[in-house]
N, C-alpha and C positions, 0 to 999 in steps of 0.2 A: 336484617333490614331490607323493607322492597328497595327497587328500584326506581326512578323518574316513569310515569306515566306519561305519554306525549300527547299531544292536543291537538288539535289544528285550530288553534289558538295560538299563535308561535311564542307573543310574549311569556305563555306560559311555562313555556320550555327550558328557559334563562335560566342558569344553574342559581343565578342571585335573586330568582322573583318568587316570593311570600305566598303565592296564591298557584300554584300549578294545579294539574288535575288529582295529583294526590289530597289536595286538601279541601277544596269547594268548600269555603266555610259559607254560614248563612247569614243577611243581614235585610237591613230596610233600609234603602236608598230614593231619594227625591232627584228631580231634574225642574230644568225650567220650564215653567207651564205644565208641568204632570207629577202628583203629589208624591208623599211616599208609601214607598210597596215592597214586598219580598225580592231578596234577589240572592243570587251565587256570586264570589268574587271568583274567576278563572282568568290568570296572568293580569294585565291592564282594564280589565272589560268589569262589568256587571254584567251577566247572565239574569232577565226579567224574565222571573218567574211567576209572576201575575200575570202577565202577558202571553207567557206560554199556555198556561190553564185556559184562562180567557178564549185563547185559539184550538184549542185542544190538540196541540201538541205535547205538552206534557202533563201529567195529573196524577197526584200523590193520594187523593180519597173522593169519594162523591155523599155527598156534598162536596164542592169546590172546596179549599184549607185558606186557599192564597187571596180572599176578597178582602180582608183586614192587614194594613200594615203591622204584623205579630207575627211570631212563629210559633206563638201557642197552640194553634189551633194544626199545627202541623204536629209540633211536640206530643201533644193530646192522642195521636191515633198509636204511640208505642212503636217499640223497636223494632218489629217486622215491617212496618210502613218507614222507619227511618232507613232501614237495610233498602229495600225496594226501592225508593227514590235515587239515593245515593247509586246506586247500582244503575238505573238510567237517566241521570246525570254522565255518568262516566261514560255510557253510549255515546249520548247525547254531544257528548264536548270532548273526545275520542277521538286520536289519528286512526284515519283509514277504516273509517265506521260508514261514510258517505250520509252524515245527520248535518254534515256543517250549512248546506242548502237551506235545512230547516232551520237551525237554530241561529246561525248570524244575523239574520234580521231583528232578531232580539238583545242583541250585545251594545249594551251602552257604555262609552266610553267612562273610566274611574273616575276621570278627572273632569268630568263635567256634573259628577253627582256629590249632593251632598249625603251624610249620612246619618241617621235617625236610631232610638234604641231599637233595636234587634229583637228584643221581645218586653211583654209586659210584667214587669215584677211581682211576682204575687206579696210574695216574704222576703225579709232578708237576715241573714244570721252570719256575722263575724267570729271566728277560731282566733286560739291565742295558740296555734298548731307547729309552730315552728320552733323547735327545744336552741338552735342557736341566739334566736332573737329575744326567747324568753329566759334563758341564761342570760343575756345580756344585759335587759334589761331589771330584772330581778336582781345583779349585784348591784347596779346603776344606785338603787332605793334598798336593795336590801341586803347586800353584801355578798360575798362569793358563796358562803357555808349557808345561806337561807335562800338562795336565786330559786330555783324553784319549789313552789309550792308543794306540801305531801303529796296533794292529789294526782299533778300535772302528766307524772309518771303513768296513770290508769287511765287517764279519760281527757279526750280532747276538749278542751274546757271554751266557753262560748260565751255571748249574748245578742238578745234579740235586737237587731239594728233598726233601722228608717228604709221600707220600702221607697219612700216615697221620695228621698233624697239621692238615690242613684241616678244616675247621667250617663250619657253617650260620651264619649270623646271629643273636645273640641268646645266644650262645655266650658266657658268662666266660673271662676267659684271663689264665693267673695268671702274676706276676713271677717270671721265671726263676733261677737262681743259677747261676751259671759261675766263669772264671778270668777277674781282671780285673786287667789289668799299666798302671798310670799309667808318662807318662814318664820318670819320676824314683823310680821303682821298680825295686831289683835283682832283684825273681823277684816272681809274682802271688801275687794273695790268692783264695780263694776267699770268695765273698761274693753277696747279690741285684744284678742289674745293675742301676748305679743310671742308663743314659742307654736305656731303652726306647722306642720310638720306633712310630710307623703307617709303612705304605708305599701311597701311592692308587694302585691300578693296577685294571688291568681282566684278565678271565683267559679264555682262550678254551679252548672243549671241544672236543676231537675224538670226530666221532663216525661218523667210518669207518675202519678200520683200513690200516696201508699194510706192503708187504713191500719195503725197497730203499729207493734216492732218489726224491723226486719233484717235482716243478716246482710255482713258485710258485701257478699257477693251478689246480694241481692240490690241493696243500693249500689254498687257499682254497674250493674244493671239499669239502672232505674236512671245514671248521669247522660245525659242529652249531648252535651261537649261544657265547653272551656272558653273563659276569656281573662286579660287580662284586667287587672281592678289593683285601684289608688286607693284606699279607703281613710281617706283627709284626717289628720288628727290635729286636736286642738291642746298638745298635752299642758299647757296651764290651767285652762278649764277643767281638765278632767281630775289635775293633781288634788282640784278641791273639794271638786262634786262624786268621784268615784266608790271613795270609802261610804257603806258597804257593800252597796249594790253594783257596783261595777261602770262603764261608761255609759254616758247618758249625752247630755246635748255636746258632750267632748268631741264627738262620731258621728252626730248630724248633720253637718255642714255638706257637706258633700261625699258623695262615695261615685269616682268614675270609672267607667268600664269600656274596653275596647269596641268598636261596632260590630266586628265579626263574630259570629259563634264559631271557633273552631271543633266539630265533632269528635266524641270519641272513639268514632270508626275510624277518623284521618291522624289520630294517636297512637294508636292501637302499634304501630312498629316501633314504639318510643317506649315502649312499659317498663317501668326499674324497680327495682325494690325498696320498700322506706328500709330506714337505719335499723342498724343491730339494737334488739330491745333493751333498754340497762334494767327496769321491769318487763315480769312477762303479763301479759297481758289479761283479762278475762275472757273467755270464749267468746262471747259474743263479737268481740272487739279484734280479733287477730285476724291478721295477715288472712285473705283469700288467694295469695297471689301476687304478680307485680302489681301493685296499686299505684305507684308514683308514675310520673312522666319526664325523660330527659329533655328539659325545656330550657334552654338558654336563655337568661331575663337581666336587664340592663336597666338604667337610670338615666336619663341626661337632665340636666338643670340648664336654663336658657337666660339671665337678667335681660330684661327690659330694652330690644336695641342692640343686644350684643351676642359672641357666639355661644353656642352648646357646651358646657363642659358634660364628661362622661363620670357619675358620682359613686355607682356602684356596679357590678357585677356578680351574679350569681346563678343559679340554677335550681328548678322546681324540685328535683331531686331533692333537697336538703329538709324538705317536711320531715315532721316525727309522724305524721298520720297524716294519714292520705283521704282524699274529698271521699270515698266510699267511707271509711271509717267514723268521720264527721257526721256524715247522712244518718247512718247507721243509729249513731251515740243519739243521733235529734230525734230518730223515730222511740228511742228504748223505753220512754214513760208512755207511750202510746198516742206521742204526737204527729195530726195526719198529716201529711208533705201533700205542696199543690204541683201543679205544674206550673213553672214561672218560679218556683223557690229559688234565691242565688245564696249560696254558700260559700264565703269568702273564708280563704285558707288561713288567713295571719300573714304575719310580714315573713318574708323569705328571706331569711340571712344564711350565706354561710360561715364559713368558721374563721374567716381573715379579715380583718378590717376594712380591706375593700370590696366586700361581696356584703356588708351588713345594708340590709335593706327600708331605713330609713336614717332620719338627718339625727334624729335622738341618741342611735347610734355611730353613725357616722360622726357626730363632736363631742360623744361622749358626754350625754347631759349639758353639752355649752360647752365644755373645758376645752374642747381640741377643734375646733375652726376647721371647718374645709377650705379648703383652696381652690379656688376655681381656675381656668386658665387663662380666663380674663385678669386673675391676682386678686381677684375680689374674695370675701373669705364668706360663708356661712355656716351660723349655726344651728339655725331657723328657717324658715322664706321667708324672704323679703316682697314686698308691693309688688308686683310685673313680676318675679319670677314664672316663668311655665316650668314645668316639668310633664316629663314623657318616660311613659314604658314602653320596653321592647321587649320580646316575647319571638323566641323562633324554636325551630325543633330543627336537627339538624341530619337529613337521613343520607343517602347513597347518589349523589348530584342533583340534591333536591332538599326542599327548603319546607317546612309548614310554620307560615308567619299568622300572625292576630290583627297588623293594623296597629296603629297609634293606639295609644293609650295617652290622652295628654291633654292638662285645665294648665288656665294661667290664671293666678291668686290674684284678684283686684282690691284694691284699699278698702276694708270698712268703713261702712256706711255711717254719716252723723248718725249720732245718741237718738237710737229708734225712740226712747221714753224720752226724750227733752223735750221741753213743755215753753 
């Protein structure tokens, strides 16, 4: 595991701040009276990186990358330009480099910016990747001896989601209304879903493009970095609309994602290994290597007005297949990856009650109520709930944080068709 990298950025040095020189994640940040644009989070500051090109103190390609609030067009130049940058970065905002003359003129305080998506979503594809949470759910609906599927054991199993429904953090996301069929119902009702639900996962960017299939180590190559992602479920809607094709407007409501990109070069000391295989796998599909990340990820639930309860705990580690392996499995019919692809993991559970990573499992279908420490109970969210991920990695007196992760659920909207 390195060590703390020091700054002369002092906040950065805090053995408790999220953003040191180890991590520089990337994001798009606005201020007042000046729009938003690419930036570095380093300790309390934005590091404006538009700003630096613009002046030619710093430049990642020519053509200019940094003239569009995106980091596509950074992603776009490939891993030898993400090495390079990152690498003078680290000069750049570096104890005893003598750059901080340059560079402080550019550092805008955290807390005076607001924060914008981070890049433009090309595609988006959700993983049902996590064998605790699909164990879990699988005996939920279909007993312990049918929880998972023949397949689930060979191949990370997926569907195509809503680019266009993904959010930044901070983002409101309002209670949907569908067709919701109980089982003792002869045809649905339309109405607000009434069992909405978070999903804790993590999402991974691609940010090289591929033509064809391509090998796990290869798509692990091709991952840009990491954020954290909520991917909102409506599970009454989906209980009715799913069978045969899988989720549909269930998954559309919202899918939120952390503002930072955390890279997979500021990872890279966290690498673990997914789980012992219970199948072994097909070649194309095994292990290249540690593929997982020792990521600490947490839950808190907020009611409306009142404090934080903390709802789950767990860690990225607990995947069966890891974001390389998922890539991998999307290219294998010869489908081409863009840059801006986001690949969401699945819900991260682990194996105790209190690490399962959503409310479905957390009340067990409704049967077992959470408790909050307001005494309030949930088994669903309620109206005003916020919920928040947290997301840290934890190295050698030093920290690599995401940022918030966190919508708050507003009331459904009158009967959009009433007439």
């Amino acid at each position: 595991m390195s060590d703390l990298r020091r700054s002369w950025v002092e906040s950065a040095n805090a053995p408790d701040c999220d953003f040191p020189l180890n991590n520089l994640p990337y994001g798009v940040f606005s201020t007042e009276g000046k729009g938003p644009r690419c930036g570095v989070a380093i300790g309390d500051f934005i590091l404006d990186v538009q700003a630096l090109e613009a002046e030619g103190v710093l430049s990642a390609g020519d053509p200019p990358v940094f003239t569009k609030p995106s980091w596509n067009a950074f992603m776009a130049l490939g891993p030898e330009a993400w090495h390079g940058f990152r690498q003078a970065l680290i000069v750049l905002l570096g104890e005893k480099t003598g750059m901080d003359r340059r560079a402080e003129p550019f550092l805008v305080p955290m807390a005076d910016a607001t924060m914008h998506m981070p890049f433009d979503v090309a595609e988006y594809t959700d993983f049902y990747a996590g064998k605790n949470h699909a164990v879990n759910v699988g005996t939920m609906f279909r007993g312990a001896e049918n929880a998972l599927p023949p397949n689930w054991l060979h191949i990370p199993i997926g569907y195509n989601g809503r680019a266009s429904s993904v959010v930044v953090s901070g983002t409101d996301v309002r209670r949907p209304w569908g067709q919701l069929k109980g089982p003792d119902m002869e045809a649905p009702i339309w109405a607000p879903c009434k069992r909405f639900d978070l999903e804790l996962e993590m999402g991974a960017i691609v940010g090289t493009p591929s033509q064809g299939p391509v090998t796990v180590a290869e798509a692990n190559a091709m991952i840009f970095g990491y954020v954290l992602l909520n991917d909102w479920s409506a599970r009454d809607i989906r209980a009715w609309e799913y069978q045969p094709l899988g989720p549909f407007q269930a998954k559309a409501t919202a899918t939120t994602i952390s503002p930072w990109i955390v890279t997979a070069a500021a990872l890279e000391p966290f690498r673990c290994d997914t789980p012992e295989r219970e199948k072994e796998l097909l070649p194309h599909l095994k292990d290249a290597g540690p593929m997982l990340y020792d990521i600490d990820l947490a839950v808190t639930l907020t009611p409306e007005g009142k404090a934080a309860s903390t709802i789950a705990r767990t860690n990225y580690s607990q995947m069966y297949y890891s974001a390389a392996q998922q890539l991998a499995h999307h290219t294998t019919s010869g489908c081409p990856m863009r840059v801006g692809d986001l690949l969401g993991s699945g819900t991260i559970s682990g194996p105790e009650a209190s690490q399962r990573g959503s409310l479905l499992e957390l009340s067990w279908g409704g049967k077992e109520p959470v408790t909050l420490e307001t005494g309030e109970e949930r088994s669903f969210l309620e109206d005003g709930d916020t919920l928040e991920l947290h997301g840290v990695a934890k190295g050698d007196g030093y920290r690599i944080g995401f940022g918030p992760c966190e919508g708050k659920l507003l009331p459904a909207l009158k009967d959009p068709y009433a007439r």
